[in-house]
N, C-alpha and C positions, 0 to 999 in steps of 0.2 A: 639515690640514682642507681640506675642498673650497672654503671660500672664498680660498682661499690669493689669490687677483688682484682680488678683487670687495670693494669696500668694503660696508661693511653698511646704510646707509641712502643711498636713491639718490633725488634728486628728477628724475622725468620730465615736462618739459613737453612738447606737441605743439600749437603755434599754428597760428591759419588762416593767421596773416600774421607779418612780421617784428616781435619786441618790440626797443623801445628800451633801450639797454645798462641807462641807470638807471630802467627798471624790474625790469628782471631783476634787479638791483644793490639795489634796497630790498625787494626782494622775500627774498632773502637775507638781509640784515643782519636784517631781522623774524624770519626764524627763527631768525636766532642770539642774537637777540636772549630768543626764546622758550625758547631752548635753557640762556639763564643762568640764567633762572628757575629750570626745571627743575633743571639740575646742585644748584644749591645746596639747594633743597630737599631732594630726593633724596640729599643727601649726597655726591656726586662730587664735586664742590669746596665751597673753602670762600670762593670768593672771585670776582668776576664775571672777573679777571685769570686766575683756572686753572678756567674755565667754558668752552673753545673749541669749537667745532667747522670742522675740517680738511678744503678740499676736496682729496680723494684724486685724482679725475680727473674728467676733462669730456671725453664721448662725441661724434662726429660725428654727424649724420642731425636727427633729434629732440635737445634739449636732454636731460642726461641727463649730472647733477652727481652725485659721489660723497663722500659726509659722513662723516667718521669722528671718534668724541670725543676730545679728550688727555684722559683724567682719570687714566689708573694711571699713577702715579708711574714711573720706568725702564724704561718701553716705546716703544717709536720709534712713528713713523708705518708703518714698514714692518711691525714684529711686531705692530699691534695688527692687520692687514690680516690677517696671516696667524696669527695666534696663539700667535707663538711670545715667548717669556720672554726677555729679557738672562740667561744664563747659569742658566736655569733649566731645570728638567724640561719632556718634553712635554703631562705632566700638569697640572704648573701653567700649560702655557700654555693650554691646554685650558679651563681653570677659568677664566683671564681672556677667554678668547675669548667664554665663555658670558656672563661679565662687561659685556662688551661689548655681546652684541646682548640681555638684557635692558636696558641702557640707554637702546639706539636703539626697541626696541621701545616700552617706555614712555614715551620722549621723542615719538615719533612717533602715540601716541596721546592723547599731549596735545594734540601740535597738533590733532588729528581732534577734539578736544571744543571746544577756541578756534573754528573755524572751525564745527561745527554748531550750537555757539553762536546763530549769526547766520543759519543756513541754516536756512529754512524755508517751506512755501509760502503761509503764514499771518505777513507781515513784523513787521504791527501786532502778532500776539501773541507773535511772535519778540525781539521788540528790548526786549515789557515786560521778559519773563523774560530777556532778558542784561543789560538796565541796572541790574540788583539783583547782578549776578554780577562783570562785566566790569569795566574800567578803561578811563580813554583811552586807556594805553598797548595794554593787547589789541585795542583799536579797529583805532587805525592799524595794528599789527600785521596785522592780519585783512586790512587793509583794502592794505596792501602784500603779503601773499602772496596774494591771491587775484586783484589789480588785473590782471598782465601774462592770464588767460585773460579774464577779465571784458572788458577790453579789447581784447581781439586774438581773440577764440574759439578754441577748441580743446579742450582738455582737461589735466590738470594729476593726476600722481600722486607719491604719494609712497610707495615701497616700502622694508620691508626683508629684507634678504638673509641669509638664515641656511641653513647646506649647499646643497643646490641648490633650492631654494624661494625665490622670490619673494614676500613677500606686501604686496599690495596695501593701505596701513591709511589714509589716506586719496585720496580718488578724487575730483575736483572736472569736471563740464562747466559750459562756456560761461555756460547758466544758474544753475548754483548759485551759480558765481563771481560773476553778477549780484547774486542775494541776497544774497550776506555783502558786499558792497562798498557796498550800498544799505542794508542792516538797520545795518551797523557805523557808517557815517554815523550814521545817525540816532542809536543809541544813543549816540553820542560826541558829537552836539549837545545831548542827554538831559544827559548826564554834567557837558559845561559850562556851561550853562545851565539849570537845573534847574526855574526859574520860570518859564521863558519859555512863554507861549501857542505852539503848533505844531498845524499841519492839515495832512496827507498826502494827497495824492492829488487835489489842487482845480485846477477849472478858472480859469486865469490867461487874461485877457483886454489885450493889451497896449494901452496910450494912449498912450505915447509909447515910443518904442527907439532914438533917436537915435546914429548910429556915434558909436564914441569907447570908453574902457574903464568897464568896471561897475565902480562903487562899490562896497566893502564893508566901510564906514563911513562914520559922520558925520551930520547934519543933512540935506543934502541930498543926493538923486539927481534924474539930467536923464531917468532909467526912471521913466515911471510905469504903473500897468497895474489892473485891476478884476477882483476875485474875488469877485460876489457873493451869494455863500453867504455872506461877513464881513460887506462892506459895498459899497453901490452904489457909493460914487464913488470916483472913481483916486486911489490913493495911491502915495507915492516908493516905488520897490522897490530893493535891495539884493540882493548876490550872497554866497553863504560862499565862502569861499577856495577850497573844493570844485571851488564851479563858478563860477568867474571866469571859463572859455572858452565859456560855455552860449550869453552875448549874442552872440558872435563866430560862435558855430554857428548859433545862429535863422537870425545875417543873410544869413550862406553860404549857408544852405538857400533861403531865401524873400524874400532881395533886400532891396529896400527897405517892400514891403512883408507885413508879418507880424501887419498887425492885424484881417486875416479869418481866423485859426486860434485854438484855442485849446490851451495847452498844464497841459500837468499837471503838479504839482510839490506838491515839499511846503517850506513855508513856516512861518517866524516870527513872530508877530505883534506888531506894540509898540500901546502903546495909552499914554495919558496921560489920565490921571481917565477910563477907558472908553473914550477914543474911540481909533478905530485912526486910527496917523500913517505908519505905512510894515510894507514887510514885508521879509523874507529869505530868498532862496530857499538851499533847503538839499538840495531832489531832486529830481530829474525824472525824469516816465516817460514822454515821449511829447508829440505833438502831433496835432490833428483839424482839419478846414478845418472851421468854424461851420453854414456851408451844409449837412454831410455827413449826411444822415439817419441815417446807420448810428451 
């Protein structure tokens, strides 16, 4: 077969900048993770222990991992490469090679449905339709394979290799990668919290930001800050685990002080008998100096 050296499903990333090892590193285990799903369903195994996927090699220049499945029973890592059988015809190996890259094909078009999922340029109507669909686990999932572009830019494919064809089956830039990392959030705050009041996209107004670490529980925070479109007076504000570095980044950016900007986020709201007592920041898109006409 001509892929005799070429594994069949190849993840290419191209960063603007250098990723950190464990993102690369969760960014992987997510799809292997996606990948047990699959097997079993699909039938290639019966069990999350004979669900693997094998990285065959790892290319210099661009990132550029080579995945191949264990699922046929008495095929090496080398004959599923090449297609050849333990002691079998070249025929049968032939039939398992085809074996093979229907696998990878359908595995890799799964992922391309997890991750449009959440991709769209419409977030609010993106995230109703996957929280009727998705899981937390697909969440994070999404939300570690697409993190290392969303964070780093560049762009992010995932192909597979069948004879001398490449095909492209899912394609991510910079921005999309944005989208599914910010939709998947959200739906995954949806997901575990299901009561909870939530407003996307509101001007935060800070009252207090004192250094020190964000709270992301309890009674009290030393944050407090005014959104109001809720309510006029400042209440304690809280961070999700998401974005525990957000208070750390305001300060870097604009010192000590950050209370003539306003920033946007999307928010929790608690309320006791109606009244709101605090909030929880759960996104952000940005910030504006107050002054800015524009």
């Amino acid at each position: 077969m001509s892929t005799a050296k070429v594994p069949p499903l190849q993840v290419h990333i191209e960063p603007n900048e250098a990723i950190e090892l464990g993102e690369l590193n969760s960014s992987l285990v997510a799809i292997a993770k996606q990948y047990k799903k699959f097997a079993i369903r699909e039938g290639y195994a019966t069990s999350n222990s004979d669900a693997k996927l094998l990285v065959s090699s790892v290319s210099p220049g661009s990132i550029d991992i080579g995945l191949i499945p264990e699922f046929i029973e008495g095929l090496s890592t080398a004959q599923i490469i090449t297609g050849g059988a333990a002691g079998g015809t070249a025929l049968a190996g032939l039939a398992r090679g085809k074996e093979v890259i229907a696998a990878v094909t359908g595995f890799a078009g799964e992922l391309g449905k997890l991750l449009s999922m959440f991709k769209s340029p419409n977030g609010s109507e993106k995230s109703a339709e996957a929280s009727k669909e998705a899981t937390v686990s697909d969440c994070n999932d999404a939300i570690a394979i697409a993190g290392p572009i969303a964070n780093h830019g560049g762009s992010q494919t995932i192909n597979v290799h069948n004879g001398d064809i490449y095909q492209p089956v899912v394609v991510l830039n910079a921005k999309d990668a944005e989208d599914i990392v910010s939709n998947a959030r959200g739906v995954k705050a949806k997901l575990k919290f299901p009561e909870q009041e939530r407003r996307q996209r509101v001007p935060l107004q800070w009252e207090a930001l004192p250094r020190g670490d964000p709270k992301t529980e309890g009674a009290r925070s030393p944050d407090k800050g005014i959104i109001e479109e809720i309510d006029l007076r400042p209440k304690p504000v809280f961070f999700s685990d998401e974005y525990t570095d957000l208070k750390d980044t305001i300060l870097e950016e604009h010192g000590e002080n950050p209370y003539t900007r306003l920033y946007f986020v999307d928010v929790e709201v608690s309320r006791v008998r109606g009244e709101v007592v605090s909030y929880r920041v759960t996104g952000y898109h940005g910030q504006t100096d107050m002054n800015d006409e524009d």
